[in-house]
C-alpha positions as CSV (number, residue, x, y, z in Angstrom):
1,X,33.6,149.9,242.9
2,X,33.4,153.8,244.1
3,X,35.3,156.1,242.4
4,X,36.0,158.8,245.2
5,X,36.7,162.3,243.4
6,X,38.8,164.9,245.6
7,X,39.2,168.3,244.9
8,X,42.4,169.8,246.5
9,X,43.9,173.1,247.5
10,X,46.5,174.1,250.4
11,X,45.0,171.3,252.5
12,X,48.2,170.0,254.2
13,X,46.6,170.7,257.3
14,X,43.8,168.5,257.5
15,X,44.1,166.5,253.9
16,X,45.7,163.2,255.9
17,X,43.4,162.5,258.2
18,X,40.5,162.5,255.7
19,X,42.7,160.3,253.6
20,X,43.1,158.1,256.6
21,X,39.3,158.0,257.1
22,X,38.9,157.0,253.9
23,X,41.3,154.0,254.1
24,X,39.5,153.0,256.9
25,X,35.8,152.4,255.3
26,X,34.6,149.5,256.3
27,X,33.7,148.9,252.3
28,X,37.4,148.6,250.8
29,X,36.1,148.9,247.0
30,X,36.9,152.1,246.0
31,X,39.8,154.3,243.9
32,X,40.8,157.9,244.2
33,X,41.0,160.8,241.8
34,X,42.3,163.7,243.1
35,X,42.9,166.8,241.8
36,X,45.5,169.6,242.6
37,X,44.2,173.2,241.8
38,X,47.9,174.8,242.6
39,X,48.9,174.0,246.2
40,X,51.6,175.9,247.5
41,X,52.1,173.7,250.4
42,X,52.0,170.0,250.9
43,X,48.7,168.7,249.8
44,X,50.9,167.0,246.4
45,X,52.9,165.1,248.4
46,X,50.6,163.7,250.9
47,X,48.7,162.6,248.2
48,X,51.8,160.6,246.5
49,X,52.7,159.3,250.4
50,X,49.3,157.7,250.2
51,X,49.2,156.6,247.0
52,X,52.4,154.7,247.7
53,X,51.1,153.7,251.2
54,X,47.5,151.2,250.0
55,X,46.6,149.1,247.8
56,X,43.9,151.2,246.5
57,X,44.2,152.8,243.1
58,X,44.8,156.5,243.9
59,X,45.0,158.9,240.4
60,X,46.3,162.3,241.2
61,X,46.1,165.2,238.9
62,X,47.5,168.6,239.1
63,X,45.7,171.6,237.1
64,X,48.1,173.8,234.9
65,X,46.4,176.9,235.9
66,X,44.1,177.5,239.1
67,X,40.3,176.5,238.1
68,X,39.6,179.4,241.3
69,X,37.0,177.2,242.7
70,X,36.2,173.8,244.3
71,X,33.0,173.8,242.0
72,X,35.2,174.1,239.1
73,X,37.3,172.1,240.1
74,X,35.1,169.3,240.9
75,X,33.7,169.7,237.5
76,X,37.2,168.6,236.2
77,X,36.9,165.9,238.4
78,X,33.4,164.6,236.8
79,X,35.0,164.3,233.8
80,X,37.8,162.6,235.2
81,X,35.5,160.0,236.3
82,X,33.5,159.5,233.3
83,X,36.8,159.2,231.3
84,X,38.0,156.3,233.5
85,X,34.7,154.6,233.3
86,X,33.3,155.3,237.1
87,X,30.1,153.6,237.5
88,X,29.4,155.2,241.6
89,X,31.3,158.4,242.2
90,X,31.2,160.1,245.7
91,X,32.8,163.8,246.6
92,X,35.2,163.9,248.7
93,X,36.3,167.4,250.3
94,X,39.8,167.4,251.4
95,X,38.9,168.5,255.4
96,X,36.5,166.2,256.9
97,X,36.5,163.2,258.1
98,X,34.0,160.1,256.6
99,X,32.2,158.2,259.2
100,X,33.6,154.6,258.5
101,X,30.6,153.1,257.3
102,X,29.6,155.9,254.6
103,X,30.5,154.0,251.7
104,X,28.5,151.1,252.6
105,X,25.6,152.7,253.5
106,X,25.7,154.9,250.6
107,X,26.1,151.6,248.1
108,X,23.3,149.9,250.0
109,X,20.7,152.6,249.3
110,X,22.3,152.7,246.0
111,X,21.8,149.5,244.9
112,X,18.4,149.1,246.3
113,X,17.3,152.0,244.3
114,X,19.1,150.7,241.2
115,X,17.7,147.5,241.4
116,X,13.9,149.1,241.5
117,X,14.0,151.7,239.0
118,X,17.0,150.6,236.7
119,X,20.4,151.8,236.1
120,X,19.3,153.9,233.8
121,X,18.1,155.9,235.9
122,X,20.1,158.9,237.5
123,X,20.1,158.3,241.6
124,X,21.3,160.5,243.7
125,X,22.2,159.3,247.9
126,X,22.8,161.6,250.6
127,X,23.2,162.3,253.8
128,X,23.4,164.2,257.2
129,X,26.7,165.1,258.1
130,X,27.6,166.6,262.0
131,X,29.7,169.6,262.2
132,X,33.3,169.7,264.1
133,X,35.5,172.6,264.9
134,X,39.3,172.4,264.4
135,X,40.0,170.3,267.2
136,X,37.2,167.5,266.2
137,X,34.9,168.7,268.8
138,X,31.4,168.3,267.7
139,X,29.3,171.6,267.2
140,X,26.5,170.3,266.1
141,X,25.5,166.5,265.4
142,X,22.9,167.4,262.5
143,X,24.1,169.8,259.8
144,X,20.8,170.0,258.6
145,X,19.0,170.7,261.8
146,X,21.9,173.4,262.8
147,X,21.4,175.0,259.4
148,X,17.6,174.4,259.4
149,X,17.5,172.7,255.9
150,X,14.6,170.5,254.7
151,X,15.2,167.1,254.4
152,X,12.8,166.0,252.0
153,X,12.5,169.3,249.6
154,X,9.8,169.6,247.0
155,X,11.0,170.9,243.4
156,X,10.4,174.1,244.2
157,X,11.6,174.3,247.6
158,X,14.5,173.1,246.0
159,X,15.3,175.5,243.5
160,X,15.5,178.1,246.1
161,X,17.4,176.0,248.8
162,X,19.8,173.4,248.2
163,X,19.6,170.5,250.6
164,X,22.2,168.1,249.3
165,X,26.0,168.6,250.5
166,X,28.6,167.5,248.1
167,X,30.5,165.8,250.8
168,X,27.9,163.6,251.6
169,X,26.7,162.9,247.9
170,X,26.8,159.2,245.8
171,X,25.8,159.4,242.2
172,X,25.6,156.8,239.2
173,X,27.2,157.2,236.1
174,X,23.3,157.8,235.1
175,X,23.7,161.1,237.0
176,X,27.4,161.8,236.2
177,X,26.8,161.7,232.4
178,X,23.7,163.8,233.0
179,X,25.5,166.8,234.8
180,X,29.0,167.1,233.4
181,X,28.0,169.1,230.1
182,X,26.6,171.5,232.7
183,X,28.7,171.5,235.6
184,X,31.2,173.9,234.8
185,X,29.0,176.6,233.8
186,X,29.1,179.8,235.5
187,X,25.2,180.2,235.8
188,X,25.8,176.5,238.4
189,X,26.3,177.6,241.6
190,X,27.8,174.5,243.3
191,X,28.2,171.0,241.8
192,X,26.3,169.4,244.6
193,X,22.9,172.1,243.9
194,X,22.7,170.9,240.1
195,X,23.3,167.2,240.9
196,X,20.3,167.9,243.6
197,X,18.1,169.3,240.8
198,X,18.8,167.0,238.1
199,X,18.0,164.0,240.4
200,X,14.9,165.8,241.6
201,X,13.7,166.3,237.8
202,X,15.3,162.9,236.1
203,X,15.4,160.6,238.5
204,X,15.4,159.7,241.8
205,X,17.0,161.2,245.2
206,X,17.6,158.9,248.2
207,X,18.2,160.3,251.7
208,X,20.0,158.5,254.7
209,X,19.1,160.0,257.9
210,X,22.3,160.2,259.8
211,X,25.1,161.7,260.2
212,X,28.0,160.1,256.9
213,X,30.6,162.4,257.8
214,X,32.5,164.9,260.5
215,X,32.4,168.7,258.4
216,X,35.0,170.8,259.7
217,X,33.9,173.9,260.2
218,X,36.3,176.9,259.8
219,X,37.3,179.9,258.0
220,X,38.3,178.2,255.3
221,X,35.4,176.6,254.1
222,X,34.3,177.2,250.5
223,X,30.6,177.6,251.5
224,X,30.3,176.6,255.2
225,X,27.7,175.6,257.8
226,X,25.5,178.5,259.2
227,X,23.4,178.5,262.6
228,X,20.1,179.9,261.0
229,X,17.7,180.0,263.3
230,X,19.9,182.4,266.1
231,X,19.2,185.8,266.2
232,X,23.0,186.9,265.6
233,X,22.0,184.8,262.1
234,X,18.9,187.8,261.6
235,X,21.2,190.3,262.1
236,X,23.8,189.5,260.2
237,X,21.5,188.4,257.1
238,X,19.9,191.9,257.7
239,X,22.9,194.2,258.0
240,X,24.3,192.3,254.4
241,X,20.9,194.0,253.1
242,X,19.0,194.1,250.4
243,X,20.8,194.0,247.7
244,X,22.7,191.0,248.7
245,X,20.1,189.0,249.5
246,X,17.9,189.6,246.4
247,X,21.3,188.6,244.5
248,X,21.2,185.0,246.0
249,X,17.5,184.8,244.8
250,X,18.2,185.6,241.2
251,X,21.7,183.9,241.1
252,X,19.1,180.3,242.1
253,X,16.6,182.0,239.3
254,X,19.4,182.6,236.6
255,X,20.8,178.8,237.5
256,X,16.9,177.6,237.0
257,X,17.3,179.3,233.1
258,X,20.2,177.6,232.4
259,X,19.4,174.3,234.0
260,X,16.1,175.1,231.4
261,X,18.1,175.8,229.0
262,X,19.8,172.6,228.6
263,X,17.4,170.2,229.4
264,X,14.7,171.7,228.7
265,X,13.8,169.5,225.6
266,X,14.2,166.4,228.1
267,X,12.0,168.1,230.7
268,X,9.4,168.5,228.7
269,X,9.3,164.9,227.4
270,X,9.8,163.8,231.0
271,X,8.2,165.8,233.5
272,X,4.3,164.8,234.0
273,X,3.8,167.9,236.6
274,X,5.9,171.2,237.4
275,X,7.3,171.9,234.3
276,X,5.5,174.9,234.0
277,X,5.9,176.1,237.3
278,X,10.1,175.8,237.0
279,X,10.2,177.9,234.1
280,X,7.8,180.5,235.6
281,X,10.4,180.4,238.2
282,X,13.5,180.7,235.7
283,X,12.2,184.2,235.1
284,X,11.1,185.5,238.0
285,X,14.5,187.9,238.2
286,X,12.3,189.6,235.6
287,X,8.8,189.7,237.6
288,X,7.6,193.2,239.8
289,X,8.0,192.4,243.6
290,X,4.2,191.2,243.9
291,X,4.3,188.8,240.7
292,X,7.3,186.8,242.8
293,X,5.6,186.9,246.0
294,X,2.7,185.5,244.6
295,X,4.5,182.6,242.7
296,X,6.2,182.1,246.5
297,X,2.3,181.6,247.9
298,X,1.2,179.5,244.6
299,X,3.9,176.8,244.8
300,X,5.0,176.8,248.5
301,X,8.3,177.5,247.0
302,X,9.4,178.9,250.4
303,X,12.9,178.6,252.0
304,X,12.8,177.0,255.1
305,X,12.5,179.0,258.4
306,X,10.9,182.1,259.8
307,X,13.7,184.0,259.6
308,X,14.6,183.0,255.5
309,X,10.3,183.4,254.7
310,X,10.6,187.1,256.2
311,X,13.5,188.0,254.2
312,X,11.8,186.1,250.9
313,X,8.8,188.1,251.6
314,X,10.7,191.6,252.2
315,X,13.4,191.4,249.6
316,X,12.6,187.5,247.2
């Protein structure tokens, strides 16, 4: 069975219809956990009308306070799952809209993986997801292609650009265990980037090339879909400056120390190759301009895109 976390906030507007798409899976073995982070509206009890409405388990929490973010509070949510035993967890955001087959196809991979390297072993399944405006019309029908992200990352690429979205994401317990002392840190940036990296260095990340869910884009979005490779992209990437830019590169850095930090012990027991090279790159906040652009040249650790390599050239 899937345990489906969903982290929650003011999303009356949309939150039924991705609970509808989720009743509608084609694989009916799943439960719910939601989580509350202080709606003001009626997320609550749209949750409770579905609860009551299938036969599906469906958990809802409610946090005291605000955790301020989906990422913390989707690290609530791991824990959730872990205390209630979930043995698959997907990530659930409460606007889209699954495709009806995404848990199946998730599982499959899942267990094909699982059954070659053991469950033991922390797996990580994603996909492409095609991104809809407010009105379902479809924008883009690759998320990846419209945001001109790699599919199939090395390490290095992928500590300086995530690839995975959360939405599209199943992990095993393997995984779950593996991230949730870390999760709520504030050196993480998003859930979804240290689940990425953790499969990428412990275990195993499996990619399903197609589209496993409709992203709504609007301004509402917590992170958000971006058309990269347009020139309005350049310019707006340009006029944020300098400053902003090399702040993204050292908050990925600062995230490699902690990641380092914790596992670090494990990594070294683990890793047969890069080891060295990720923890050059945990300190390259600290490194004169030339030193970083020459670890950028040494391990092809280049975001993807002209546009991106210019700026990581200029201002990385």
């Amino acid at each position: 069975m899937v345990t489906i976390i969903m982290a929650v906030y003011n999303g009356e507007a949309y939150l039924k219809k991705q609970l509808d798409s989720i009743q509608c899976q084609t694989d009916h073995r799943w439960r719910i956990i939601a989580r509350d982070d202080g709606s003001s509206d009626k997320s609550v009890e749209i949750l409770k009308e579905f609860a009551a409405s299938t036969d599906n388990e469906v958990l809802i929490y409610t946090n005291d306070t605000s955790s301020g973010s989906a990422k913390n509070n989707f690290a609530k949510l791991i824990n959730d799952a872990l205390d209630k035993d979930a043995k698959y967890i997907m990530f659930s955001d409460q606007d889209d809209i699954w495709k009806k087959n995404k848990i199946k196809l998730s599982m499959d991979k899942m267990k094909k993986f699982e059954a070659k390297y053991g469950k033991d072993t922390p797996i990580l399944v994603h996909g492409d997801a095609e991104i809809v405006n407010n009105d379902m019309k479809v924008i883009s029908g690759s998320m990846l292609k419209y945001s001109d992200i790699r599919r199939y990352p090395s390490l290095m690429q992928l500590l300086v650009q995530n690839n995975v979205t959360g939405c599209t994401m199943l992990i095993n317990k393997a995984l779950c265990s593996g991230i949730a002392k870390a999760v709520d840190s504030p050196d993480i940036i998003m859930h979804d980037y240290l689940a990425a990296i953790y499969a990428k260095v412990f275990g195993k990340t499996v990619f399903i090339d197609r589209p496993l869910v409709s992203y709504r884009q609007h301004h509402n979005n917590s992170v958000g879909a971006k058309a990269n490779k347009t020139p309005l992209y350049l310019i707006k990437r340009l006029l944020q400056g300098k400053d902003n830019y090399k702040e993204e590169m050292q908050n990925s850095q600062m995230q490699a120390a902690f990641f380092l930090k914790i596992y670090g012990r494990q990594m070294r027991r683990q890793m047969q190759t890069g080891f060295e090279e990720f923890a050059l790159y945990s300190r390259l906040y600290r490194m004169p301009h030339y030193g970083r652009v020459r670890f950028y040249f040494a391990t092809k650790a280049w975001k993807k895109g002209a546009v991106r390599k210019i700026m990581q050239l200029l201002w990385g």
